[in-house]
N, C-alpha and C positions, 0 to 999 in steps of 0.2 A: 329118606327116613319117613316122609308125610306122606309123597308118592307110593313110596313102599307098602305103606298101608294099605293104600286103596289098592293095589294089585295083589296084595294076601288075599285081602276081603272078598276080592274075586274069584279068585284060587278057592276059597275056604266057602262060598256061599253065593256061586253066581247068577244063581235064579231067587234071591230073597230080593225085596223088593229092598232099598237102598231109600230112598226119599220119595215123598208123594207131596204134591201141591195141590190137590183138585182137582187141575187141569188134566197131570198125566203124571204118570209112574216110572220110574227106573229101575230098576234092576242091578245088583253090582255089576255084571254084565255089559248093561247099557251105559251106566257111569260111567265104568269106564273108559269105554270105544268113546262116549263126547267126550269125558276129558282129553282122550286122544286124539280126538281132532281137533279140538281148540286149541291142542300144547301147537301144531304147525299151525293152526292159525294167528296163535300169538308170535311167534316166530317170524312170521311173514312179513305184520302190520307193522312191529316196530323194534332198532334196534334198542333201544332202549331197556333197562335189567330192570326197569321197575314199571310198572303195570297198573293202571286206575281198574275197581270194582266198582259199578253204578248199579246194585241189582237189590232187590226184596229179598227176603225168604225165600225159596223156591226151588225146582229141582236145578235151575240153570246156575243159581250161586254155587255149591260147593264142587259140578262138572266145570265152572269158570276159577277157582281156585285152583284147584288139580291142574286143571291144564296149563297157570300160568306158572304152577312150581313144575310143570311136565316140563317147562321149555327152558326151567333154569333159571326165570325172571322172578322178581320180590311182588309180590300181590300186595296191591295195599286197597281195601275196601274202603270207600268214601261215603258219609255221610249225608246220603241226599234230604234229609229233613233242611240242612242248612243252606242259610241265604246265597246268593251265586257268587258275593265277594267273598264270605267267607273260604267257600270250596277255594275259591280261586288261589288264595293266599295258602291255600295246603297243597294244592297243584303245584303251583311255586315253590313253596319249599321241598315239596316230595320230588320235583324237578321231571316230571314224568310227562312225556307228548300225547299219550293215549288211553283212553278209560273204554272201557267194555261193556256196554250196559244194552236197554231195550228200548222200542220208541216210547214208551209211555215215559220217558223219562229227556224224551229229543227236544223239548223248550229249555229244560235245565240245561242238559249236554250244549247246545246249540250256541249258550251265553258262556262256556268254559274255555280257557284258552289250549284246549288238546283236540285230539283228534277221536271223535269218535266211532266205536265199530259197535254197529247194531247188529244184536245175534240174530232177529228175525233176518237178516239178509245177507245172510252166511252159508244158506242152503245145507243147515247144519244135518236133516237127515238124507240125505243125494252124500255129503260127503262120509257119512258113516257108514253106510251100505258097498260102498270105493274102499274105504278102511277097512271091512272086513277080511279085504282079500290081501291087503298088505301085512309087514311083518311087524306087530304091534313093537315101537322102539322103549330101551329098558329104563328103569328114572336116573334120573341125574347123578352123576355123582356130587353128592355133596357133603358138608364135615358140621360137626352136630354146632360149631361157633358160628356158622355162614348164617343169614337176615333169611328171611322167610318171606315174612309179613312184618307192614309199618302202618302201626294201627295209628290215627292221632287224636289226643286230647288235651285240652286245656289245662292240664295237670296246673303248677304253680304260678303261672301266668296270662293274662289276657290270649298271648299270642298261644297258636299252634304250637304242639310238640310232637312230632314221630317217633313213635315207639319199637324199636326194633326188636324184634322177638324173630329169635332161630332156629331154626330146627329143633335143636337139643332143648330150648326150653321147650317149645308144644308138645314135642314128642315127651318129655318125661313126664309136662304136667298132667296132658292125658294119659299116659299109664299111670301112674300116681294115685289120679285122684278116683279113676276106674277099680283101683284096688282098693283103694281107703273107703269108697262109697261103696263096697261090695255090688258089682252093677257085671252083668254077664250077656251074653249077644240076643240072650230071651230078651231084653227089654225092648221098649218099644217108646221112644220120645215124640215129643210133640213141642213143636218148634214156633215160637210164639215173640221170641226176640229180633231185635232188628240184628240183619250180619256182619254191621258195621263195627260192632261191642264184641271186644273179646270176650265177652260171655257168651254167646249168639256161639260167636267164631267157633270156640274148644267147645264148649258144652252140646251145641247143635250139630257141629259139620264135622269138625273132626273127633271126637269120643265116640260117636256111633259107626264112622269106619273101622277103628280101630276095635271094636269090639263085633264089628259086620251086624250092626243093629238095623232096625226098620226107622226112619224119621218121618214124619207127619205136619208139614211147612203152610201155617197161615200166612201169605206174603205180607198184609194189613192188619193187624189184630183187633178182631173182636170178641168181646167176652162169652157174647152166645155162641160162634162157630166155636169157639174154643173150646165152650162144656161138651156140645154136640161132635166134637171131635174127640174128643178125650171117653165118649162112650161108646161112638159108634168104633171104633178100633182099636177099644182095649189101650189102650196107652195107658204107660207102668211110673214114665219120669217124666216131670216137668220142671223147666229149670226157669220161672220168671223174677221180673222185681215188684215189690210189695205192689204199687199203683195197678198192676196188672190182677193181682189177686181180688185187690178190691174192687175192679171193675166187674169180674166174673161175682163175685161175690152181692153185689148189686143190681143182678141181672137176674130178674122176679121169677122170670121163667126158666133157667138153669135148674134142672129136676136134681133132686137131695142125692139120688143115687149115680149122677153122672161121673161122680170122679172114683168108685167101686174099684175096679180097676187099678189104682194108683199105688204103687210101689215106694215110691219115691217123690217128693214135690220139695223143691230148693229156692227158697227166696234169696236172693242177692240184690248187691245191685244199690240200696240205699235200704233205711231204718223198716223196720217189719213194728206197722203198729201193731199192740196188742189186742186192738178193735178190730183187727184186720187176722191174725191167728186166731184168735177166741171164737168171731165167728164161722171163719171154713171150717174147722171141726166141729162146733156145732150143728152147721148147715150140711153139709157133705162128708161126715165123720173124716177127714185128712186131716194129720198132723204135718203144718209149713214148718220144716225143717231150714234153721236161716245155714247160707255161708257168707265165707269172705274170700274179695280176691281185690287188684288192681288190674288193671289192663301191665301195668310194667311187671305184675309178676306170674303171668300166662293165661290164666289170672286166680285160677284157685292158689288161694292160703291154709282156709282149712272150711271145713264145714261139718254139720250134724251129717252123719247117716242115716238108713235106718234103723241101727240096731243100735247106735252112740248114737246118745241124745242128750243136751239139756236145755230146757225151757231158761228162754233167754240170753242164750250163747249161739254165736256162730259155730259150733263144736270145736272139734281138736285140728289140730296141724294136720293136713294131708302126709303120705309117706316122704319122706326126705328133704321136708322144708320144717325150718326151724323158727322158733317166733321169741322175740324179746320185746321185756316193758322196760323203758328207760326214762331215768328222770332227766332235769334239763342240765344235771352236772355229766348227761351221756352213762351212766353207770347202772346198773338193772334192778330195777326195783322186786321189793317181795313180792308173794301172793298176794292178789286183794288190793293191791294198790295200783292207782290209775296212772300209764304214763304214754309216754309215744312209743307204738309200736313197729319193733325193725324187724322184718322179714329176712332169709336166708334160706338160697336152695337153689336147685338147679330149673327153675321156673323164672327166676329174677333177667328181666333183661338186658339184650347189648347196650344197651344207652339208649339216648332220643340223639337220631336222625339230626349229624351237621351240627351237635350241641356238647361241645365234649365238658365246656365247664356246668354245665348244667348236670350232664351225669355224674361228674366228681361232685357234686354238690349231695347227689342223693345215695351215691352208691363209695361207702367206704372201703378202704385198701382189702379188709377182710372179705368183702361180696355183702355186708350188711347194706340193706336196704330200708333208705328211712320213710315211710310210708305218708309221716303227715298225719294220720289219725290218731286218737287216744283211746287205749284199753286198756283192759288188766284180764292178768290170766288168773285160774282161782288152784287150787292147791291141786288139782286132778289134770290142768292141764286143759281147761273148755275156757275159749277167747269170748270176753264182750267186748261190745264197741260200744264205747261211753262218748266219743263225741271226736270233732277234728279239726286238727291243728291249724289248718288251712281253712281261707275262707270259701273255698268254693262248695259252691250249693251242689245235690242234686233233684236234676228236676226231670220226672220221667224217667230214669235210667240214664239222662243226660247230664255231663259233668259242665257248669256256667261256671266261669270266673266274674263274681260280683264288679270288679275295676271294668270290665269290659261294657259292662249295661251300663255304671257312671260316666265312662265317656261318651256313650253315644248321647245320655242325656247332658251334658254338661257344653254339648256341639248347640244348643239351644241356644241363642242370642238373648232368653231371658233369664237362662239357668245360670245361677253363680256356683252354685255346689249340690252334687249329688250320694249318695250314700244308699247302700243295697243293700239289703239283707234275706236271708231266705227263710219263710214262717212254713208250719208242716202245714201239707194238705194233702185230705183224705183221695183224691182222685192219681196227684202226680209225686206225692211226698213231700216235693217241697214246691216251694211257687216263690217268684222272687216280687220283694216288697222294696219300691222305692221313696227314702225321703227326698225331699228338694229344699233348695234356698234360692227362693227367686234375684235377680238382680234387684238393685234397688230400683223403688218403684216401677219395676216390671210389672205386668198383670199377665198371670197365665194360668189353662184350668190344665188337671189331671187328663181330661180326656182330650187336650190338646198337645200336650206331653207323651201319653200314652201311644197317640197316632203320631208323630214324630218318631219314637223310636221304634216303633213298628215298619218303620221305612229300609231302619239298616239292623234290624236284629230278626232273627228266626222269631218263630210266633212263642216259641216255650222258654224264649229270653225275655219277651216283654212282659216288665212287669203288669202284675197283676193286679197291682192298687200303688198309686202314687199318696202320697203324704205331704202337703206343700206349707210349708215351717217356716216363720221370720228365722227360725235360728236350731240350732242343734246340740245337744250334749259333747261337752269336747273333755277332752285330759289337757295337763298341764303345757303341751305341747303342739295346741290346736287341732289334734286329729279326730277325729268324731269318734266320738266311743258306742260302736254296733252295741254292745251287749244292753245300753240303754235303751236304745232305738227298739228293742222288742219292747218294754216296760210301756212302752207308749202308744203301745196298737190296742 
């Protein structure tokens, strides 16, 4: 089905260029013949059906996907922003011996407990030039329920969750959302998210096979390549989250007319300030069209196009996914009233990877999908997102479970209680805020706390201002009441 794509799009287009990094260009053509050598090199290195991705942006990610769905195996793309224990514990659960990545990445790889295959040292163009003369093998057979890809996030708890998505979701959320977005193989993307995020995944890698588009891959994002990328190659669609806007949007020198060109520009991902829309249309005449998606539902929900629009909705339901407001008696509220949002459609995934009670938890007998967020749809049909049910933040297009930052700080010999919260910020949307309750007569500073859990948290976990409190707001039942905890910053 995914495979299938990419070998249309060759069929259909095999001299259009396929992805470009800076470095170098591919070709449907070319894509192909490396995925096709990488499917027998994945083959080779491990038998293993599931497969570690350690790669940037770039043309080598979406020819390292292909190739490990060419061999049959589950790709699962890792998150190399994260600390080495955390990988480590998704390594373990993903149960996988071998991750695929490059040296710029051999100090992380070197502390992992798998086995690493560096593509520099693959002789990957000697074995394609050998591949030419053989009989290119045909893809897999596969059946649209089989796993794909096991993306994972912290969805409703501290720990890892693997996200199973199979064929049949990616394949339909990409046709889907390609129709609902009216979006045809003229366009031309520019690739500015990490490949880690099923947004990245569908929106970058595989939507532009499927439509045999050009893609435009900044491996690190900055906001000036990004404007001067978006001019110098006509780029039509760009699919980031709001911090990313506002960073181009911050960037003095990014010329008014760089984004002329633009067809299509989709904020996802987390809340789209209005300080952040108002001024790229002012600044660059684009209208930021918001969507909505989860990594568990492929992950388009629904989104504005450009011809369906409304100011301050993520727009309508993409084609064949369906969306309900439920109050907390489970039963579907009116227009105009805010409740929790249950998604339905052939996008929704297999479950989280070795969690069966966990997916019974979110996914009822009907395929309703309980998402965790609150909105309301208005009489026409255009979804807002008024807030969510769950505590977890996002920070940068990264999904933090607040429990996770309290324990690392609460492992402090002076800390008696910690409490997180996440306050907006204009650069990453949200940034996480910690209070504290020192032990009795402990003495300890913020900036001694702060370098403490900077030891065992990624850099975009630690918080970003400590608050060190005799005491805290609590409900009748000792539990610290967050919603006070803003009142007080």
């Amino acid at each position: 089905m995914l495979v299938d794509a990419l070998l249309d799009a060759n069929r259909r287009c095999p001299h259009t260029p396929a992805v470009s990094d800076g470095s170098r260009t591919l070709t449907y053509t070319r894509l192909t013949a490396l995925a096709a050598v990488l499917r027998e090199v994945v083959s080779r290195k491990t038998q293993c059906e599931r497969v570690g991705i350690v790669l940037p942006s770039s043309t080598a990610f979406p020819a390292v996907v292909f190739g490990v769905l060419w061999a049959g195996k589950i790709a699962i793309p890792l998150n190399f922003l994260l600390r080495t224990d955390e990988l480590t514990r998704i390594i373990e659960d993903a149960q996988i011996d071998c991750i695929l990545t490059v040296r710029h990445f051999h100090e992380l790889a070197a502390a992992l407990p798998v086995h690493a295959v560096y593509l520099e040292e693959l002789s990957l163009k000697r074995r394609m030039v050998f591949a030419a003369f053989k009989r290119r093998p045909s893809a897999p057979t596969v059946h649209s329920g089989d796993t794909a890809v096991i993306l994972y996030t912290s969805g409703t708890t501290a720990e890892p969750k693997g996200v199973e998505l199979t064929y049949g979701n990616l394949h339909r959320n990409c046709v889907d959302s390609i129709f609902s977005l009216d979006m045809d193989p003229k366009q031309t993307f520019l690739n500015i998210l990490p490949p880690f995020h099923v947004f990245g995944l569908t929106a970058n890698v595989l939507v532009p096979v499927f439509l045999g588009a050009s893609v435009y891959a900044i491996p690190r994002f900055n906001p000036l390549a990004a404007a001067r990328m978006t001019a110098d190659k006509g780029i039509t669609v760009i699919l980031a989250i709001p911090s990313m806007y506002a960073a181009i949007l911050r960037t003095k020198s990014a010329k008014p007319d760089a984004f002329r060109s633009i067809y299509l520009a989709i904020s996802g991902g987390e809340p789209l300030p209005d300080s952040v829309r108002i001024g790229f249309a002012e600044r660059f005449g684009v209208t930021l069209r918001q969507g909505y998606g989860l990594t568990e539902t492929s992950p388009v929900v629904s989104a504005c196009s450009a011809s369906v629009y409304r100011e301050g909705t993520v727009g309508k339901a993409v084609r064949n996914v369906q969306i309900r407001i439920v109050g907390g008696d489970g039963n579907d509220l009116p227009a105009g009233r805010d409740g929790e949002i249950l998604v339905r459609g052939p996008g929704v995934m297999r479950g989280y990877y070795r969690k069966p009670e966990e997916t019974r938890r979110v996914i009822d007998s009907q395929g309703w999908f309980s998402t965790g967020d609150i909105g309301r749809l208005d009489a026409d049909g255009f979804l807002s997102i008024t807030g969510r049910a769950k505590e977890m933040l996002i920070i940068g297009g990264e999904n933090v479970f607040p429990r996770e930052i309290e324990s690392v700080l609460e492992m402090h010999e002076s800390v008696l209680q910690a409490a997180v919260i996440g306050v907006p910020d204009g650069l990453r949307g949200e940034v996480p805020v910690a209070f504290v309750i020192p032990q009795k007569d402990a003495a300890v500073t913020a900036d001694e706390l702060r370098n403490f859990a900077r030891r065992s948290l990624a850099g975009f976990k630690t918080p970003k201002r400590i608050e060190i409190r005799d005491d805290l707001p609590t409900g009748p039942t000792g539990k610290i009441l967050k919603r006070k905890l803003r009142e007080m910053l």
